[in-house]
MDTraj code that builds the backbone (N, CA, C; nanometers):
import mdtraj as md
import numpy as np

residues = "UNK UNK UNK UNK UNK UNK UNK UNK UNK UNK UNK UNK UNK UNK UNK UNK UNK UNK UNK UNK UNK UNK UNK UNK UNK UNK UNK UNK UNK UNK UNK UNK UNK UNK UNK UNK UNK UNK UNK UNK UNK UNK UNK UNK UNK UNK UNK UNK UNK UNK UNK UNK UNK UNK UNK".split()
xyz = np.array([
    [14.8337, 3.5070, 15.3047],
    [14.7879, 3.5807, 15.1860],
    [14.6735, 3.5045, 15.1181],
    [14.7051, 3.3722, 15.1287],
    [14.6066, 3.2724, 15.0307],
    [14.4548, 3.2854, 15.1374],
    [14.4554, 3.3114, 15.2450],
    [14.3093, 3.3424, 15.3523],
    [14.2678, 3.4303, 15.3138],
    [14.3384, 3.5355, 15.2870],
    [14.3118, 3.6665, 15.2671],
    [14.2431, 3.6804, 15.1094],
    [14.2711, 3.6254, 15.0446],
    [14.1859, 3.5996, 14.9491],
    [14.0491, 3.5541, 14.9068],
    [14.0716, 3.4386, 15.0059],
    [13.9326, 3.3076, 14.9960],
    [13.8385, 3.4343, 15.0529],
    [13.9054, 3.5151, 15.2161],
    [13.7839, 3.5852, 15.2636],
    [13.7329, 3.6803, 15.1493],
    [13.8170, 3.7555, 15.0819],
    [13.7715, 3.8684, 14.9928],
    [13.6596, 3.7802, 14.9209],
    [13.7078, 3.6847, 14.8622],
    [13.6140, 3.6002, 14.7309],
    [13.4488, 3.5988, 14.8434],
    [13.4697, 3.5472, 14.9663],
    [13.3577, 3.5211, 15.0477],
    [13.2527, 3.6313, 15.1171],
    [13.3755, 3.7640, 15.1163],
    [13.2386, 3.8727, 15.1277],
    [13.2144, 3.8720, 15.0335],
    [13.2837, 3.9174, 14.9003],
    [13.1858, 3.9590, 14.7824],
    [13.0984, 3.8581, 14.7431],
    [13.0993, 3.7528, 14.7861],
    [12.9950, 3.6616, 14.7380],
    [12.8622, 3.6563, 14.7950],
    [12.8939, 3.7131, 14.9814],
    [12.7855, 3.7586, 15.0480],
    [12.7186, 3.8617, 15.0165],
    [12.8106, 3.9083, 14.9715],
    [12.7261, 4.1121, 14.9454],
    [12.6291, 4.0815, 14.7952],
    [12.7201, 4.0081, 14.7088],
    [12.6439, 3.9582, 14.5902],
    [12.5027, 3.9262, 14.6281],
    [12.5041, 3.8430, 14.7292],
    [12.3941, 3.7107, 14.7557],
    [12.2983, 3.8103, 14.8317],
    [12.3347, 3.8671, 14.8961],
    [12.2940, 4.0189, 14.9487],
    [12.1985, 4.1139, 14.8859],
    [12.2630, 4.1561, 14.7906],
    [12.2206, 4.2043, 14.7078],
    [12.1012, 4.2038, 14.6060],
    [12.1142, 4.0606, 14.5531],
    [12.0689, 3.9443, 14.4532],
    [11.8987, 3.9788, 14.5418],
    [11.9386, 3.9419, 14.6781],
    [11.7696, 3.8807, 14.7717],
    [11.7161, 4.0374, 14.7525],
    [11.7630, 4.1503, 14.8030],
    [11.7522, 4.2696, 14.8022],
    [11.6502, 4.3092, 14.7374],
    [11.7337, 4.3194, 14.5803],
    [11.6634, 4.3350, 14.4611],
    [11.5630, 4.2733, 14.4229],
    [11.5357, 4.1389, 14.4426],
    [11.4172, 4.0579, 14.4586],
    [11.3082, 4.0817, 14.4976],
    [11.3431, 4.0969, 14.6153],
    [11.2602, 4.1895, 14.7240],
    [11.1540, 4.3051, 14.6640],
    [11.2810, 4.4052, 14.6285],
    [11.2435, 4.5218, 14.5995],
    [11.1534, 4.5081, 14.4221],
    [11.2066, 4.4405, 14.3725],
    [11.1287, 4.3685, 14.2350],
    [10.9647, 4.3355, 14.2722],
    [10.9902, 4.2413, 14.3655],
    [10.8357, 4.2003, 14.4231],
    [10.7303, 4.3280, 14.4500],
    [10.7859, 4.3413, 14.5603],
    [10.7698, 4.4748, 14.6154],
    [10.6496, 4.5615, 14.5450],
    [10.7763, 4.5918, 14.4099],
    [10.7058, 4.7229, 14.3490],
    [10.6135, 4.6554, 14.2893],
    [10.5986, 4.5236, 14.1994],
    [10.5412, 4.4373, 14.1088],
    [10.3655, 4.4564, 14.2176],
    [10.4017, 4.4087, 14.3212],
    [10.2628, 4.3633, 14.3521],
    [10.2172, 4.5472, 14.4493],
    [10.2948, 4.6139, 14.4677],
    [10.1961, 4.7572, 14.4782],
    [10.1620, 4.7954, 14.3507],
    [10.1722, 4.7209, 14.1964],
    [10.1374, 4.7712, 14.0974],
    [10.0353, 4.7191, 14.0791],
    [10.0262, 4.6009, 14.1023],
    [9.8830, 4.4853, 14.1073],
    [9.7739, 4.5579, 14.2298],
    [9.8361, 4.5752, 14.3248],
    [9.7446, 4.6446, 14.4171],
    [9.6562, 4.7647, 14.3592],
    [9.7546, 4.8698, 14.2890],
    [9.7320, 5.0091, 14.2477],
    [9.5951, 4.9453, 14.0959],
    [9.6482, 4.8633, 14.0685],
    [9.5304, 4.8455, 13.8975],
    [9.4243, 4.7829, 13.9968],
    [9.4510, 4.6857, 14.0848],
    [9.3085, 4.6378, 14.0977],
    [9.2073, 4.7276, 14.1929],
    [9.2435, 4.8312, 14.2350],
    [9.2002, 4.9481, 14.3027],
    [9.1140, 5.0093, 14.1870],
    [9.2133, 5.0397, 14.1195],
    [9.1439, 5.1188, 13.9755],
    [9.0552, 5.0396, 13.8940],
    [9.0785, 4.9208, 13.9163],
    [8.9488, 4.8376, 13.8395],
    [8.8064, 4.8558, 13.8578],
    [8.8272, 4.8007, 14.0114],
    [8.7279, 4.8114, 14.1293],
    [8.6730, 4.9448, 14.0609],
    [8.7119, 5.0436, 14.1309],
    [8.6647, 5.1530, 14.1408],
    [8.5880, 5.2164, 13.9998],
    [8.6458, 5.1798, 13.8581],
    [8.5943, 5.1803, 13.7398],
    [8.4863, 5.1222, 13.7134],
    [8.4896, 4.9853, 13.7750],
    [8.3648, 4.8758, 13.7608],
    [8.2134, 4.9663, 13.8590],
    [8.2914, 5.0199, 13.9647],
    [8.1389, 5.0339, 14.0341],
    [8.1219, 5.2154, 13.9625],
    [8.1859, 5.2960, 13.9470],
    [8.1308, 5.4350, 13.8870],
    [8.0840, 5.3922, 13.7583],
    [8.1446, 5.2711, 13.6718],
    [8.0276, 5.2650, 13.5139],
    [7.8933, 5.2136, 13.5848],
    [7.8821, 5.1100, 13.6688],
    [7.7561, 5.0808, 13.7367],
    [7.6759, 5.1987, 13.8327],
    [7.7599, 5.2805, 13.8913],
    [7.6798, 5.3862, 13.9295],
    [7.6376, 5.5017, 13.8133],
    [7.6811, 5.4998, 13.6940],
    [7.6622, 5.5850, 13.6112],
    [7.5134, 5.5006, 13.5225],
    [7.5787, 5.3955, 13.4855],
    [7.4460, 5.3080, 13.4347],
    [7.2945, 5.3288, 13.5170],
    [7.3217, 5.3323, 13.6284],
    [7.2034, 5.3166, 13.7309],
    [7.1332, 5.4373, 13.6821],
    [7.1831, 5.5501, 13.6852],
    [7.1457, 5.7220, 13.7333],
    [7.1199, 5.7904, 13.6127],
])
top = md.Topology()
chain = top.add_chain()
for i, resn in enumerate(residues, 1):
    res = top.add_residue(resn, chain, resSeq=i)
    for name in ("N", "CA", "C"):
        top.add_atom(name, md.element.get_by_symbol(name[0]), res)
traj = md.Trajectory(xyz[None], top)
């Protein structure tokens, strides 16, 4: 019974730990396609005020 325990305590600690990296992951993830998505839009702002300036 007392094994049977330690294991329970030891998946949930994996699935935790599991989990934990997962979310990290997925944190990153979205964080830097957001950095991607603005510096797209920067770019692209910076050169249409310079193509507008020009014309």
């Amino acid at each position: 019974m007392k094994d049977l325990e330690e294991l329970d305590k030891k998946t949930l600690w994996d699935i935790t730990m599991k989990g934990t990296i997962y979310l990290t992951q997925l944190v990153l993830g979205v964080f830097l396609v957001c950095i991607g998505i603005g510096y797209i839009w920067i770019s692209v702002y910076v050169k249409v005020k310079s193509w507008i300036r020009r014309s």
